[in-house]
N, C-alpha and C positions, 0 to 999 in steps of 0.2 A: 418525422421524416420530411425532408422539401419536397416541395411536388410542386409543378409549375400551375398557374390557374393562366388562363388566356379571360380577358375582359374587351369589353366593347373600344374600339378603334388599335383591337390590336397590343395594346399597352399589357406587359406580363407582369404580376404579380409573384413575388418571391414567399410562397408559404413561408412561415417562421415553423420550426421542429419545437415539440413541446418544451425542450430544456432552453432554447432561446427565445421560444415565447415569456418562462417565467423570468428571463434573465432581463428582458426587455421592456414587461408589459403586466406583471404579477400585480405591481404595485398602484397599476390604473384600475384594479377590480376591486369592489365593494367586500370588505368583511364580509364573510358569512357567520362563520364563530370559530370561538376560540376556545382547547379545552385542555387542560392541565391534571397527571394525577392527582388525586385528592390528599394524600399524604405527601406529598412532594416535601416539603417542608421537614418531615422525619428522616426522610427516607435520602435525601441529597442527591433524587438519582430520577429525577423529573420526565414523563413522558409530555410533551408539549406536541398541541396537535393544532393549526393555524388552516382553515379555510375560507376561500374565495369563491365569490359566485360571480358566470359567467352574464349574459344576459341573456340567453337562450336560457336558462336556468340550469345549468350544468355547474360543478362544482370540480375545482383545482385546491388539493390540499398537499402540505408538507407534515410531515411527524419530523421530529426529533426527541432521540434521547440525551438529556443534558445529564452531566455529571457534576455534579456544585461541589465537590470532594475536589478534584483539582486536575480532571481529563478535558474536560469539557462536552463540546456536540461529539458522544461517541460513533452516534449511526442515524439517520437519515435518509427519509425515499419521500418520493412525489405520486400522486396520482394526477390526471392533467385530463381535465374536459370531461370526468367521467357525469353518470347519470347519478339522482338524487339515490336512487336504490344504490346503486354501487357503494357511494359514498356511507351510506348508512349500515352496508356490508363491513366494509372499513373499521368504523363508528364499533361494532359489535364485536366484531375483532377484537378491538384493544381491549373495549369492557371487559371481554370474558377474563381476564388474565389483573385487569388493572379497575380500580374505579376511579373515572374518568368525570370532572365537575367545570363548567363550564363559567369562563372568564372574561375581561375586559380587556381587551385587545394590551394595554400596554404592562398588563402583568406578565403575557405571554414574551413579550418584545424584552423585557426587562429578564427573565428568570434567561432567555438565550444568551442574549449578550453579555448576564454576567456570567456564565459558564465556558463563554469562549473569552473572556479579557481575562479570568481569574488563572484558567489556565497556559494563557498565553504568557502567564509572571515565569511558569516553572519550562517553559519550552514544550508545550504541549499544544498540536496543532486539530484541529478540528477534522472530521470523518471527509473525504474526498468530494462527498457527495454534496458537503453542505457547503464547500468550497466551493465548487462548480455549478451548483443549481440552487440550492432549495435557501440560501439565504440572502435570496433576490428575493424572498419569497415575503420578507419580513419590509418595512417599511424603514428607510433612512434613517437613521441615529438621529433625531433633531432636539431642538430644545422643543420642539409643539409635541414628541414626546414623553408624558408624565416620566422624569424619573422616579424608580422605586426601589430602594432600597432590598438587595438579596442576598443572605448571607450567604458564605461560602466557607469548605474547608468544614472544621470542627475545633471548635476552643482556638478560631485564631490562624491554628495550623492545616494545612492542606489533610485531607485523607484523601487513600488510596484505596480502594474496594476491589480487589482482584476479580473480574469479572469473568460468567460464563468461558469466555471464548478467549482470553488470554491466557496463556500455557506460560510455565514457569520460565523459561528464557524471555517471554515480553517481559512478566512481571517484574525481572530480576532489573531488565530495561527502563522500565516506569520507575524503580526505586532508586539507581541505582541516577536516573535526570535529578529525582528529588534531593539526593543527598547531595549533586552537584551545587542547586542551586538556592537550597535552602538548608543542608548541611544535619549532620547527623542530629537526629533527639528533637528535632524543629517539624517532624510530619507524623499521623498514624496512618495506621495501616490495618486491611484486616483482609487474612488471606484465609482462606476452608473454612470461614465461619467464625475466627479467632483472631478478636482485636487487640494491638498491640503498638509499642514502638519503636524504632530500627532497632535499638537493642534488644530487642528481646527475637527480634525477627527470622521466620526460618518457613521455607515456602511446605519442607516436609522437614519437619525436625526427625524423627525415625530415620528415614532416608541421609539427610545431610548432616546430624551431628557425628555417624560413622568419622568424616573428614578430619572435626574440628581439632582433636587431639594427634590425629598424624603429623607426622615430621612430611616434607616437603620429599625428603627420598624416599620411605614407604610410600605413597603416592606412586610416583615416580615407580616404583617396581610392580605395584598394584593394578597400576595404567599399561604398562607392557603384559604383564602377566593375563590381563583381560583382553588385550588387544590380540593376542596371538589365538585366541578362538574366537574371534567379534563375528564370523560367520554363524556359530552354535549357540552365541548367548542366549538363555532366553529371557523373557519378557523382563523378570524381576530383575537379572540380570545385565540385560541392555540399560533400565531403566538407571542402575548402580554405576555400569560406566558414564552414562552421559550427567551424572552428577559428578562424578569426580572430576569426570573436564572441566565442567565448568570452575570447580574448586581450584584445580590446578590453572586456569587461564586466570583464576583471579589471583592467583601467586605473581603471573610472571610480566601482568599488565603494569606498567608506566602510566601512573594517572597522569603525568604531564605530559608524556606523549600522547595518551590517548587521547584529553583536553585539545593539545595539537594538532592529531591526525584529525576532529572531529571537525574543526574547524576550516580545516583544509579541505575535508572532504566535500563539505556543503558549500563550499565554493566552487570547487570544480564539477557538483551537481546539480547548479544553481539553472537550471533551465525550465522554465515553464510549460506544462505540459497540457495538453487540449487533447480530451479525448471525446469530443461532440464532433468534430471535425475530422475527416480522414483526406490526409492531405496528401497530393498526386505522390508524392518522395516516397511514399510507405509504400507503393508500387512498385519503385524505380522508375519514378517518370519524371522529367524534369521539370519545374514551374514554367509555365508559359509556352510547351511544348504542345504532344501528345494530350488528348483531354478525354476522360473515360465517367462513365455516368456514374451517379451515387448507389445505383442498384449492384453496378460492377465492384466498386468498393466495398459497401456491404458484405456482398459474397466473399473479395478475399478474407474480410473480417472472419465469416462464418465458417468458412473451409480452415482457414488456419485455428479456429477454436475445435470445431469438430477432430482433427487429427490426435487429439485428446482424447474424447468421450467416443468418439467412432470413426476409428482409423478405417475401416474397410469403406465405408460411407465413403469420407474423404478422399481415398482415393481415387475414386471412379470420378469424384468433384475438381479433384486437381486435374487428370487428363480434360476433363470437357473444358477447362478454365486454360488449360495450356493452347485450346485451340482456336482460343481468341482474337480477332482478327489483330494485325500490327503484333503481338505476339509480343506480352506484358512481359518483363522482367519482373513482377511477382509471382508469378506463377513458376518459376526457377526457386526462388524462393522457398514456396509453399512445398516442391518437390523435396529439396532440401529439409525442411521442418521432419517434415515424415520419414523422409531416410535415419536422422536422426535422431528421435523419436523412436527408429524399430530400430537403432542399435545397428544398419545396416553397414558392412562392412565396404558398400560402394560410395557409400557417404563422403569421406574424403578425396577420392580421388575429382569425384563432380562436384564438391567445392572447391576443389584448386581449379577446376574448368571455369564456371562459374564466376569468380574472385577475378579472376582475369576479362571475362569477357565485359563482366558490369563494374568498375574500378569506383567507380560513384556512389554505386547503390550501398548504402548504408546496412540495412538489413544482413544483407550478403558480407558487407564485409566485416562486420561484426561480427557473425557465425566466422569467418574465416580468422580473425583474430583470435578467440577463443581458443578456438581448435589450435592453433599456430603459438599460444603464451603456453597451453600446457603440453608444449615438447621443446620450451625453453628450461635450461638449468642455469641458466648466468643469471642472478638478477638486476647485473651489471646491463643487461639487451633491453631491458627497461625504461631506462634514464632516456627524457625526452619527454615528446606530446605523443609517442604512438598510441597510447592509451588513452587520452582526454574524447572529453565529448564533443569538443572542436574541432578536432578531425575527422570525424565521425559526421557532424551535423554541422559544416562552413556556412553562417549567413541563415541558418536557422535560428528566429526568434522563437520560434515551437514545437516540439515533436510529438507523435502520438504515443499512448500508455505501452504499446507495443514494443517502441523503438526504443523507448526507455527502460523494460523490463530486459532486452537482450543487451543494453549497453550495459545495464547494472550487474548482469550474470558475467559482462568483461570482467569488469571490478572486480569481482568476486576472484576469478582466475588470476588475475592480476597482481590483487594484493597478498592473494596468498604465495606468488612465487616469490616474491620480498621479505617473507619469513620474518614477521614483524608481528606478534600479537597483538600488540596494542593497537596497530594498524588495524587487523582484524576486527578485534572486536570494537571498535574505531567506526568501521565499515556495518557491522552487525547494529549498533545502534541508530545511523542513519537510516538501514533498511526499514525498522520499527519506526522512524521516527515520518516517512515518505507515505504513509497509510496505502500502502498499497493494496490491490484486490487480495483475500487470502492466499488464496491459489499460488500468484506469483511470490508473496510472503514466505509462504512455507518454502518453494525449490529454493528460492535464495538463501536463507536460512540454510535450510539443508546442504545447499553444496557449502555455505562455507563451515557450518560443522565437520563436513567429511575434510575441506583443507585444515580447517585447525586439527584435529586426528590426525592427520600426514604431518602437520609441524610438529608435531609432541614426538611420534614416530621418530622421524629425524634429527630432533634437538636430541632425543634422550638414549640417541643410540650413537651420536659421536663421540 
């Protein structure tokens, strides 16, 4: 966090926040060590652990998981300033689960960077975190550098290891960039434990060879026929329709389209996003106006996340935050989250008050857009910039992870009233592809599964 320090003659110094300390200054601290799992080499799926000492003798470390198969940095975190004990807490940690052998600074620098270049060939982008923090943490690409030589892939070809926490629509995701860019029979793969090649590839064969031999109309009456009890399915049963959607979306997709829409889309999302920084707009404030402390920031942070995990909490957080002096236009806002959130039927009418009163404020008028595309049925009302992020963010070189997760829940709204699958799933790949927090992952995902279910709906009932 910044904290102001006051020093002799008056002169203020600007604390650095630990993610801009590493961003800025990781690289002026002395090795401490360096340590790598011991099979890494077998196993293509390397725990890398890179520490720094401070000179108070405090130690700042990054972990990374590298995937030499063809993901690259999957997951990444920092510890920053802690004590020798801590760090050695850490240290035990990982042991317990991995055996951990300790290296020479540029084997560690080497096994990273060829997991993020190798997978940068297939369009596979590294974990947020190593973007934004912890690969400051590593030293400059130089030639004073040892290079060293790290395979990747297996036999040549990328592998793919379906991991713990990717569910079968990433996976479908990950294979489906592969065969884009290095094309069928050219990658393996090993999904539940069973390695294989596209062709043989099946995420639940039990499950999904059901599909293989249906006609495209059996489906088709299958999918209605499921869908007219989607409230009563159970479990087995849920699980059977959201495979045949996906079978049936892979009928009706336009790979030239979707190649198209994919393209298009990552242009029109091309905005950079800072989420260290909470900038006065995510308020409703304007730059160079109104100026509110890092502590008042914070809190909208905190109240707008609690409305999640503990709506009663937050509420009684939003009245004392509504009572703020000059009286924030986030706090309208946050009011709004929570109505929304409890499904409250007073919801819209105080966004249409609202939407009016703050015509600027971003936040707000993207909940008002939202709300306002799914009570369109022309997707002729479309056509235009009403939807772009330009409209939304004029003269923003940056926006916060926040302002980005409600412009992309437009998207979602958006593209599904254009009744366009390939767009869809167009849209669904980009989602995966933006490594977003899980949390926001999943709703986005999830609502645009519920639009694709309405397009099927409606395609297969006209």
């Amino acid at each position: 966090m910044n904290r102001m320090t006051k020093v002799k003659k008056g002169k203020v110094i600007q604390m650095l926040s630990p993610e801009n300390y590493i961003r800025k200054k990781a690289r002026t601290l002395p090795i401490f060590e360096c340590l790598v799992s011991t099979e890494w080499e077998e196993t293509r799926m390397p725990t890398v652990v890179i520490a720094r000492n401070h000179t108070n003798g405090t130690i700042t470390v990054c972990t990374y998981l590298v995937d030499l198969g063809c993901l690259g940095v999957k997951d990444s975190m920092f510890l920053f300033n802690v004590t020798m004990p801590k760090y050695s807490d850490l240290k035990e940690k990982i042991s317990s689960g991995i055996e951990m052998t300790e290296v020479d600074y540029p084997l560690a620098h080497n096994i990273i960077l060829a997991g993020v270049e190798y997978a940068a060939e297939f369009g596979f982008k590294p974990c947020k975190e190593y973007e934004s923090v912890t690969k400051f943490m590593l030293e400059e690409d130089s030639e004073e550098i040892e290079l060293i030589e790290i395979e990747c892939g297996n036999d040549g070809k990328p592998l793919y290891v379906q991991g713990p926490f990717e569910d079968k629509s990433r996976a479908n995701w990950i294979i489906a960039q592969l065969e884009k860019t290095v094309g069928q029979g050219n990658y393996h793969i090993i999904i539940a434990g069973n390695e294989g090649h596209t062709d043989d590839y099946d995420l639940d064969d039990e499950d999904e060879d059901e599909f293989d031999n249906m006609t495209f109309g059996d489906k088709k009456e299958l999918f209605l026929s499921l869908f007219k009890k989607i409230d009563d399915l159970a479990d087995v049963e849920s699980k059977r329709f959201l495979y045949l959607l996906d079978s049936l979306v892979d009928d009706l997709v336009d790979v030239d389209k979707y190649d198209q829409f994919c393209d298009q889309l990552e242009k029109e999302l091309d905005i950079e996003v800072e989420q260290n920084e909470i900038p006065n707009q995510l308020l409703g404030l304007k730059p160079g106006g109104q100026t509110v402390s890092k502590q008042l920031k914070d809190r909208f942070i905190s109240i707008y996340q609690m409305i999640t995990f503990n709506p009663e909490l937050a509420d009684k957080e939003i009245k004392l935050f509504q009572k703020e002096p000059n009286g924030i236009p986030g706090a309208c806002f946050l009011e709004l989250h929570m109505l929304q959130t409890k499904e409250s039927p007073k919801y819209a009418k105080l966004l249409n008050k609202y939407a009016k009163i703050y015509p600027d404020y971003a936040l707000i008028q993207l909940l008002w857009s939202s709300e306002n595309v799914m009570l369109l049925n022309d997707q002729q009302k479309l056509i235009g910039d009403h939807f772009k992020l330009k409209t939304f963010f004029p003269e923003r070189e940056t926006i916060h992870p926040l302002e980005r997760y409600h412009a992309l829940m437009l998207y979602a709204f958006s593209i599904g009233l254009e009744l366009d699958m390939s767009k869809m799933e167009a849209f669904t790949s980009i989602v995966y592809q933006l490594g977003l927090p899980e949390n926001e992952e999943l709703l986005l995902i999830n609502a645009i599964t519920v639009i694709k279910i309405g397009y099927l709906v409606i395609h297969f009932k006209e």
